[in-house]
N, C-alpha and C positions, 0 to 999 in steps of 0.2 A: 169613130170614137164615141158618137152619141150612144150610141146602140151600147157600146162597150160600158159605159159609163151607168146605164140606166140599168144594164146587168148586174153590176156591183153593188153585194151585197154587205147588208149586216155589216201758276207763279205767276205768279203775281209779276205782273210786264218790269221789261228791261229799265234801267234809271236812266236817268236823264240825264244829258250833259255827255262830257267828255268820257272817258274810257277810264283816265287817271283824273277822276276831278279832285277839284282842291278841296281839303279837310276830309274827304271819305279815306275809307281803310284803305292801303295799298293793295293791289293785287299780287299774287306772285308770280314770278316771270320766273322760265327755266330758257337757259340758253345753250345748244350745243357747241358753240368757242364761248369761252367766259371773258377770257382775255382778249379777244377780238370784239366782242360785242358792247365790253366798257372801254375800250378806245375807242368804239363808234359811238356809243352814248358822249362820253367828253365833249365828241366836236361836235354834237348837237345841241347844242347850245341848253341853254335852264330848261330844260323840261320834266313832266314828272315821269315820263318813261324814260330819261337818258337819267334821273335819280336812282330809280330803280335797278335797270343798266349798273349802274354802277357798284350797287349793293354787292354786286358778283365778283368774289376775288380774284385778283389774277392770275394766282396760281391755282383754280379749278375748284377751289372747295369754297361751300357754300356760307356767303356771312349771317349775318343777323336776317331777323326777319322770314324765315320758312321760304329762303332765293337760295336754290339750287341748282344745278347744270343741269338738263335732259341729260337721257340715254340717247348717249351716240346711234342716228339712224345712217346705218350703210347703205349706200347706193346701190339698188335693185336693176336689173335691166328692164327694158320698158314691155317687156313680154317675156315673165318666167314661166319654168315648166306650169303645164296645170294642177291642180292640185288633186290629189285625188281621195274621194270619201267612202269608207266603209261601214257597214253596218255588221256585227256578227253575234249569234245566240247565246248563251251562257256555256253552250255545249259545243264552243266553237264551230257553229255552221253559217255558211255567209248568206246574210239576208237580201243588201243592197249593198250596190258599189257604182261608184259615179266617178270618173275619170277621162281621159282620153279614147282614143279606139283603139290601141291598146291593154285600154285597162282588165277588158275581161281574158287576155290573155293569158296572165299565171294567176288572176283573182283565187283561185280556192290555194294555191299552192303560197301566196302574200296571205291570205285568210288565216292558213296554218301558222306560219310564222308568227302575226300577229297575234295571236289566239296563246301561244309557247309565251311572247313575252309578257302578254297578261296576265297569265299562269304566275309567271318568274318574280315578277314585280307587286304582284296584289291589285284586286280592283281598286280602288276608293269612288265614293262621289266627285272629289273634287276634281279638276282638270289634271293629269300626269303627261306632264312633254319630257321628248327624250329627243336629244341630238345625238345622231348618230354618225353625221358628217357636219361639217360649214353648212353643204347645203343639201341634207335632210333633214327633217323636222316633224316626228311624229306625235302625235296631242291622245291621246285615251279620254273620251270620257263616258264612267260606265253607267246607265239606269236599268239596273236590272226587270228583266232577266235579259238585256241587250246590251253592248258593247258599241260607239262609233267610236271610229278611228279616221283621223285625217294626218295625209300624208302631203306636209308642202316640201317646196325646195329654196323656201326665202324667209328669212325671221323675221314672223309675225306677231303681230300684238296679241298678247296672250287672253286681254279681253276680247277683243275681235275670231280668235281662232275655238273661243268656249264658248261664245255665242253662235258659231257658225255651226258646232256641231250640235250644239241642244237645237238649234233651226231643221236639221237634216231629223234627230230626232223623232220633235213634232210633227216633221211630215210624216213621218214611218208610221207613227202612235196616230195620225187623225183617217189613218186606213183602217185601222182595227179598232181604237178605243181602249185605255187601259183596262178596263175590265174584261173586255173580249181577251186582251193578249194576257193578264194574267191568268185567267181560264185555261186558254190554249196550252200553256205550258207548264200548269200543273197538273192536265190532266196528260199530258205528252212533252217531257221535256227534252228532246229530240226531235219537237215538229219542227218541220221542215215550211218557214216564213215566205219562201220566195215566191213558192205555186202562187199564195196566196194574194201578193203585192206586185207578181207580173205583170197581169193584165192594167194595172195604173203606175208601174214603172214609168212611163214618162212623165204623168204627174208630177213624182219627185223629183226625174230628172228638170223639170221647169221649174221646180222652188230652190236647186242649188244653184241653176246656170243663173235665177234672179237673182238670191242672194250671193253671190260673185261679180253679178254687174253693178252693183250699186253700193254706195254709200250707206244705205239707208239702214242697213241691219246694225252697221257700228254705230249709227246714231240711235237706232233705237226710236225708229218713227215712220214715218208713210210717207214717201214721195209727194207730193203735190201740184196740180199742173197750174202756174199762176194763167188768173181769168176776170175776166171785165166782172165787179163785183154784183153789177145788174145782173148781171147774162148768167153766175151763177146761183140767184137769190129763186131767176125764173126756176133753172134746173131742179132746186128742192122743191119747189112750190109741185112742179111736173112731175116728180117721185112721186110726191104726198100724194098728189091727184090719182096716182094707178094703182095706190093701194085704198081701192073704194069698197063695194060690196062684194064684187066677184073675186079679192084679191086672196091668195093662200091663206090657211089658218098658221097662226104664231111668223109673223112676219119677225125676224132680227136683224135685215143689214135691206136694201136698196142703194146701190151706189151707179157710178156712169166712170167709166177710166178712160184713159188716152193712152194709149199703151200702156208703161209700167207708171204711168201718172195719175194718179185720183183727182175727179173731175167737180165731183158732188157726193154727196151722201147720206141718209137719211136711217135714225137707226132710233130705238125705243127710249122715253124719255128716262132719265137716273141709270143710264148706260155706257158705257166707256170703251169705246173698242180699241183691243189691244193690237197693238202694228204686229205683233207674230200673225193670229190670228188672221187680217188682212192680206198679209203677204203670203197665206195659205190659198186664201180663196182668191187672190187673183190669180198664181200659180194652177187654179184649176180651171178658173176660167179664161187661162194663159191658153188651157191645152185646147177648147174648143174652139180658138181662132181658125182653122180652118174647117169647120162646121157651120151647120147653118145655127144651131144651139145646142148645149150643151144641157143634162140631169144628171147630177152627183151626187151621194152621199157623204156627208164628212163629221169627222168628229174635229170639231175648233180648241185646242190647247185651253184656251180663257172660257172662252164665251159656252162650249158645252163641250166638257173636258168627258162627261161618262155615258154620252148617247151622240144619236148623230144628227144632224140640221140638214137639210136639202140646196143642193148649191144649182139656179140654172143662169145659164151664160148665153149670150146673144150678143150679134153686132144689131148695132142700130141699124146702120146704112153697108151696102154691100162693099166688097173692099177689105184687105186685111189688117188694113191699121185706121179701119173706121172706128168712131167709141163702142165698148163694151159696156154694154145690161147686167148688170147684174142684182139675184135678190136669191137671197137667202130667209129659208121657213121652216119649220119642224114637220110641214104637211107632207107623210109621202107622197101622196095622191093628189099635189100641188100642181103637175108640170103643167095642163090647159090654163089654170088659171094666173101662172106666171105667166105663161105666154101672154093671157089677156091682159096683164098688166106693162108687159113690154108694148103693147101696141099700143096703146094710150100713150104710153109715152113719148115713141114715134109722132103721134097727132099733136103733138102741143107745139108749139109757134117755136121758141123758142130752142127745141131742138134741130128746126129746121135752120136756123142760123148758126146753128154751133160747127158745120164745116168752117165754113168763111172764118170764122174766131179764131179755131185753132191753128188758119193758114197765115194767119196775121201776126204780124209780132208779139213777143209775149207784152202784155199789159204790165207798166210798172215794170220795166228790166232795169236794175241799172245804166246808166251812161258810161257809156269805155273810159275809162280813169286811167291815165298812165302809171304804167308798172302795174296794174293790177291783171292780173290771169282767170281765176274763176274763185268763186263762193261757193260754200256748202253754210246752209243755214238751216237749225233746226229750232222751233217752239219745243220749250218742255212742257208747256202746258198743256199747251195742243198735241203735242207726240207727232208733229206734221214738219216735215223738211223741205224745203228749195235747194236742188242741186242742179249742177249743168248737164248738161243733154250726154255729153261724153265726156271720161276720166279715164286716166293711162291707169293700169292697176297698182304701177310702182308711187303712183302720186294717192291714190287711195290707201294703200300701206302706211304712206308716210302722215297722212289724217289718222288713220286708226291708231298709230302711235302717238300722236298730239294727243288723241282724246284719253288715251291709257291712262298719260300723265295727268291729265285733266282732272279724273275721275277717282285715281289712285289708284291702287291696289286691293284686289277682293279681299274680304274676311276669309282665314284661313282658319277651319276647323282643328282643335285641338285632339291629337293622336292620342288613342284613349293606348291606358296605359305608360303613359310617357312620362316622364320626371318632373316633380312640380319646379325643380329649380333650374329646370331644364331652358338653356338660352333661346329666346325664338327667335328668328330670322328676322332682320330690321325690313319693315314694311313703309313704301316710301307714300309720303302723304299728298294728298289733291292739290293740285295748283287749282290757281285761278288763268295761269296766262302762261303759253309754252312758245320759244320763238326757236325756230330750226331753221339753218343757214346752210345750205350747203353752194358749192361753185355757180350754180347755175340757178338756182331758185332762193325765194326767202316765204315759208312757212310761219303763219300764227294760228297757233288756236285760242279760242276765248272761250269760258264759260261763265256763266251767272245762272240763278236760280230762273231764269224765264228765257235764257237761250244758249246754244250750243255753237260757236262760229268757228270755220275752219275757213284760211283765207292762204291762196298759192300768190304770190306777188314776185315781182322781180327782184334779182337781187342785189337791186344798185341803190334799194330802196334803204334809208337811214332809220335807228330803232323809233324815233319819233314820225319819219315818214308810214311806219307801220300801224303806228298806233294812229293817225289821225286818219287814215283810211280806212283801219276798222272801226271809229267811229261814224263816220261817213255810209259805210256799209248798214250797220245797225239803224242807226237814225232814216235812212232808206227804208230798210224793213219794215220798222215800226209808222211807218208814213204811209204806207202801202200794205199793209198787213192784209185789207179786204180781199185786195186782189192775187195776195202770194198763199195764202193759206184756205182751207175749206173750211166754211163756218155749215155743221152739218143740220139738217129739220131732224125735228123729233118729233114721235106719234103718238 
């Protein structure tokens, strides 16, 4: 893969206090039973989440205050089909496809079909899903002169599902660069993508199977490995030192991962890296795991959307879930003196302790709480998430629907041509607080302007039982913040 690789060319913090404190604005609460969730508020005695509780009528329609009932989330089985993702030309020809080991089996003859009802229906920008059974679920979204298509068999959160293809995307776009692929097919609009994206087809296939296993893309942020805040202060200090005299020319990223966790990082000062963008380059530096190092070319979405930066990848220590080196340059002519920079980093004390850390318990975990299951927590500030090590996919579905609600609904572009008095479709508004109930679990999501919370708890837990746990949760966070999130060097 090395060989193959080096061939390829061309907010302000959360408030204080309670969740529902006294004299601050209410939040809003959406509840999937309305009428079950204010009989459980009643018998909780004066609180201000069994107030709120109660705001919700009981016959389902929403009272005063902007309190309205979620969308019913149906119950998924706990491993549905996979999903499967398409890529195709403007001239209907299939670029990339990512599915099962089935999937390249009638691939050009699905490509065709796909391609007809493109045709049939018109591209647009925006996201176009079409159900075609209960459980299929096809989504279009077009950026020319390209077409993704994702085919599930479970309804998904329609933000989740338009983020997931613009993700697929940008992998496609940081092999070519849009200037390279507008080129390509205005001087051929009929070439033929695939030859060219073969030989890093796994590549991409490592930036969908990540973004599938994680959370992290509906949050909209970068994993995070929590870390004794000493042990990762050494870690930057150890970057900064390997980017000395001998180190590449135009340095943009130095990080250390733990699998799909960010361990450290170090990136140029007035610089902002965006979680797409990272979730690209570890996805490439995903692929060198079994190599001894990896040299890549990439064009980064954000960070250098119309040339390309240099990606090389190295394990520290031998082992395939040893941490991963990584540093990013615009030098092609970089790979000796990354290396030199990877081995300085090796020598520093500090790395030599980082096994033993990561075999030891996470620093700062919460304490087992009854009735609570796992956390997902994201900084908006930071764009950095804390998630648990493993999540069923039908429980990450049922997050990405919390957060839909959370967020609202995208701005919809108005149909040119269309009638000024023409009625638009009612657009449902952002909650602050979404609680989902079903037989066996109990679901909250919270947002505020400086965090994202998605919390699985049991479901014997009462509305005020939930909200004082998610306080508990936060106040935890923000108590331990050194240790849950990456605070990065800058050069």
């Amino acid at each position: 893969m090395a060989s193959v690789w080096r061939a390829w060319a061309a907010a302000p913090d959360a408030p204080s206090g309670s969740a529902w404190e006294a004299g601050s604005a209410a939040p809003a609460v959406a509840v999937t039973d309305p009428s079950t969730a204010a009989q459980q508020a009643e018998s909780s005695g004066p609180s201000a989440a069994a107030g709120l509780l109660r705001r919700v009528h009981r016959d389902g329609e929403p009272g005063p205050g902007a309190v309205r009932p979620a969308d019913e989330v149906v119950d998924e089985p706990e491993v549905p089909a996979p999903a499967l993702y398409m890529v195709l030309s403007a001239a209907g020809k299939l670029v990339y496809v990512h599915g099962d080991d089935t999937a390249w089996g009638g691939a050009y003859t699905q490509a065709g079909v796909l391609h007809a009802m493109l045709t049939l229906f018109g591209a647009r920008e925006e996201l176009q899903h079409i159900s075609l059974a209960p459980a299929l679920h096809v989504a279009f979204l077009s950026r020319a002169p390209l077409h993704v298509v994702g085919v599930t068999h479970c309804a998904e959160a329609r933000a989740l599902v338009r983020a997931r293809l613009e993700h697929v995307y940008a992998a496609i776009l940081s092999l070519l660069s849009a200037p390279r692929l507008e080129r390509l097919f205005a001087r051929a609009p009929n070439v033929d993508l695939m030859g060219l994206i073969g030989p890093m087809a796994q590549y991409v296939d490592a930036a969908v199977e990540a973004m599938h296993a994680s959370l992290a893309r509906a949050l909209d942020a970068v994993p995070v490995r929590p870390l004794e805040p000493a042990l990762r202060d050494a870690l930057n200090v150890a970057l900064l030192r390997a980017l000395g005299a001998q180190a590449p020319q135009g340095v943009l990223y130095v990080q250390l991962w733990d699998d799909d966790r960010l361990l450290s990082h170090a990136h140029p000062r007035h610089h902002t890296p965006s979680p797409t963008d990272l979730a690209l380059l570890h996805a490439m530096a995903r692929c060198s795991a079994s190599e001894e190092e990896g040299w890549a070319p990439l064009c980064l979405p954000h960070a250098a959307p119309h040339g390309f930066v240099y990606v090389y990848a190295s394990r520290l220590f031998s082992g395939a879930h040893a941490p991963l080196f990584v540093l990013v340059c615009a030098d092609r002519d970089g790979l000796r003196a990354s290396r030199a920079s990877r081995d300085r980093v090796r020598e520093a004390r500090c790395v030599a302790a980082l096994p033993g850390a990561l075999a030891e318990p996470v620093p700062g975990a919460l304490a087992p709480v009854p009735g609570l299951r796992d956390v997902a927590y994201a900084s908006r500030r930071r764009r950095q998430c804390v998630l648990p090590r493993a999540m069923p996919e039908r429980r990450r579905t049922l997050y990405a629907h919390s957060l839909q609600a959370l967020r609202g609904a995208p701005p919809v572009r108005a149909t040119p041509g269309a009638a000024d008095d023409a009625r638009a479709p009612p657009i449902a508004a952002p909650l602050q607080m979404v609680v989902q109930r079903t037989a066996h679990e109990a679901l909250l999501g919270w947002r505020t302007q400086a965090f994202e919370l998605c919390m699985h708890a049991s479901p014997l837990l009462s509305a005020s039982g939930l909200g004082e746990l998610a306080n508990r949760v936060v106040q935890h966070m923000r108590t331990h913040e050194r240790a849950m999130f990456a605070t990065a060097a800058t050069f």
